[in-house]
N, C-alpha and C positions, 0 to 999 in steps of 0.2 A: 913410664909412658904417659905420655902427656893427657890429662880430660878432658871432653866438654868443658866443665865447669871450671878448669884452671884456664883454656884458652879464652874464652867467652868474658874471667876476671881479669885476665893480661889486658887484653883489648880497652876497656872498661877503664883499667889503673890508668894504662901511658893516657885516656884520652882525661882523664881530670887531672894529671901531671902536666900535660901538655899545652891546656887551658886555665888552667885551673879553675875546675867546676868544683862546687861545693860537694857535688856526688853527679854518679851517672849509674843508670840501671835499666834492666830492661823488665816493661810493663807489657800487661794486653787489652788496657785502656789508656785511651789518648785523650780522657775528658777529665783527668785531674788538674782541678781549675785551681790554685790554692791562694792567688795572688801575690806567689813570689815568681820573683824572674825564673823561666826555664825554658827549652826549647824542647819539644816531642817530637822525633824524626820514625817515618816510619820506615820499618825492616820488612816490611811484605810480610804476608801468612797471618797476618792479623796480629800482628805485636810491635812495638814502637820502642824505639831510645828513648828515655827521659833525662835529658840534662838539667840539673839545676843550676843557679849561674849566681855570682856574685852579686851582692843587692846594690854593689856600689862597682859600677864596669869603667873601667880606666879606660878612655875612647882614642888608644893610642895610633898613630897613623900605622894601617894596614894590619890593624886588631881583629879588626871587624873579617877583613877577608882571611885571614891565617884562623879564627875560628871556624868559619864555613868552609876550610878547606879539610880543617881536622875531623869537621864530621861528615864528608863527605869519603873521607879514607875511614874513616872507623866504622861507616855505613856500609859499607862496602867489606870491611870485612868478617865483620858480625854476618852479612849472609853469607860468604865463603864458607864459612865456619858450618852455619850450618847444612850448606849442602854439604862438603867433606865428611860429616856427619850421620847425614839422612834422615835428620830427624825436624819434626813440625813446628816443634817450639823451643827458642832458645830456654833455657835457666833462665828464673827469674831472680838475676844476682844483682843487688845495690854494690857499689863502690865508693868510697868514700876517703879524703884524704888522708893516711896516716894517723896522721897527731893534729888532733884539737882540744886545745887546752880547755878546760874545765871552767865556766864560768866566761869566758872569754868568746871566742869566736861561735860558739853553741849559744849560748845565751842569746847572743845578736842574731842568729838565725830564728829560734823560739820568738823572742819578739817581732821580727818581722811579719812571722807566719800571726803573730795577736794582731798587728797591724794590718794585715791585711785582710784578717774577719773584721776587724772594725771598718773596712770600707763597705761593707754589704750595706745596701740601701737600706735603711730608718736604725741603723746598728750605730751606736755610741762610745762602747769602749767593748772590748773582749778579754778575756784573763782564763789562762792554764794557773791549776792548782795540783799539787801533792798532797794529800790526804786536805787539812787545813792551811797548809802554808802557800803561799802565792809564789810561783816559779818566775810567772812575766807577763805582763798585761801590754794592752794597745799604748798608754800613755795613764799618766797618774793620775790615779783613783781621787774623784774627789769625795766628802763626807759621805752621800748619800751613795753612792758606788761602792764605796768600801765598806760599807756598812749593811750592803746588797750582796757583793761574790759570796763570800764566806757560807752566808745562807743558804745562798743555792747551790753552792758546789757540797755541802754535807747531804743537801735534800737525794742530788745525782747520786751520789756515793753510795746512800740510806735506799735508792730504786732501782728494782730490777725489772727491764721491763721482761714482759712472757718470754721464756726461752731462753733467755740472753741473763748471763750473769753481769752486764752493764745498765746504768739507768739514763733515763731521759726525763727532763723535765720540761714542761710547756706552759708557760705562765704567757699570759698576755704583754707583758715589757721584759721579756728573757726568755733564752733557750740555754740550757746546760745540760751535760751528758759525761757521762765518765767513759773511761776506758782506761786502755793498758793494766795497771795494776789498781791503784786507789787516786789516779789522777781525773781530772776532771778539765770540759771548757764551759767555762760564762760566756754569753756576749748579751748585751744589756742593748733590748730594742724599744725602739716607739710601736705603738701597736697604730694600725694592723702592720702584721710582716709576715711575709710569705713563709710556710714552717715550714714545708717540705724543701725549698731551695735552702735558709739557713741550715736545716740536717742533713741537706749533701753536702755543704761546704763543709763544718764541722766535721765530718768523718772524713773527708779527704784531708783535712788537717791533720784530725789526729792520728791518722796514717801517717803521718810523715813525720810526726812529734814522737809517737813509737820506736822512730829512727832517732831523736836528739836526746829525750829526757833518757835513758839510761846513762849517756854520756858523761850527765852532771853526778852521777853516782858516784862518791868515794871510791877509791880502791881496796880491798878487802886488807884488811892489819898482814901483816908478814908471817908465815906459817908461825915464824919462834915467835912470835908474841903471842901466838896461842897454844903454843907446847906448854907441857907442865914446869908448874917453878921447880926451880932445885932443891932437895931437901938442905936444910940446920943441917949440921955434924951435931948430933947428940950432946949432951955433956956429960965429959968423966964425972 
């Protein structure tokens, strides 16, 4: 018998196969600003589609109208769904293409989302880090920048702020903040800048970096590469 949660992902796949969106999901905020391409369409009851969209849109003739047709049928049946249902809020399920290669098409989104913290007004470059290794930044670190992330992303790492097993950092020319597991974001500002808009955008990021950096993780070694070796045959 078919779910909620299977119908709600059906809808969701054919519509990023169909356009091919980088992902589509449904939220119950419509103010994640992150400054990559997306559309927010709302489903009534207070929950909205999040499409995200190609950074690079091929403007091929009658692209533009076969996208807003596609979300006009997927709007439409995401509420089906859930009245057939009866219930208030959809799943909140992300969808996401198949296959994204490793290092490849992820990375270029990760950079993007750097690129687009470094547009925030008096903001200069931005850089996601792995414990100390640098994932992707706005554009390449010059001496005195590179010689800045590293610092402050150990400092985030090393803070916790109250409550919160994550840290924050507030320096007068940077704001950095960890999350997910020992990742961290820079973004290297001119002072003054506004810290509480820089720390909304930054968490709307790394909400959505939460969905890429696992990606670039290796694949776990092959069960038999971690079975026991075979014994020697003894010797007569």
């Amino acid at each position: 018998m078919t779910s909620l949660e299977e119908e709600v992902r059906d809808a969701l796949k054919s519509l990023v196969e169909e356009i091919g969106a980088v992902s589509a999901r449904i939220v119950e905020d419509d103010d994640i600003r992150t400054g990559v391409p997306a559309r927010t369409l709302a489903l009534g009851g207070g929950e909205y589609l999040r499409v995200e969209l190609p950074t690079r849109v091929e403007r091929e003739t009658g692209k533009e109208h076969d996208i807003e047709a596609a979300f006009e049928r997927v709007t439409r049946q995401l509420r089906a769904i859930r009245r057939r249902y009866e219930v208030a809020r959809l799943p909140e399920i992300r969808v996401a293409p198949g296959q994204l290669p490793p290092g490849g098409r992820v990375l270029e989104r990760i950079e993007a989302y750097m690129q687009a913290l470094a547009q925030i007004e008096r903001a200069s470059n931005a850089f996601v880090t792995k414990g100390t290794q640098l994932v992707a930044a706005a554009k390449k670190p010059d001496d005195l920048e590179a010689a800045r992330w590293p610092f402050l992303a150990r400092r985030a790492l090393a803070t916790h702020a109250p409550g919160s097993s994550h840290g924050e950092i507030v320096d007068p020319d940077a704001y950095a903040m960890s999350f997910w597991y020992d990742a961290s974001l820079v973004v290297l500002l001119a002072e003054p800048y506004g810290v509480d808009f820089v720390r909304h955008r930054c968490r709307q990021v790394a909400r959505e970096l939460c969905n890429l950096l696992p990606l670039l993780e290796p694949d776990p070694d092959a069960p038999a590469a971690l079975g026991p070796r075979p014994r020697r045959p003894t010797q007569p």
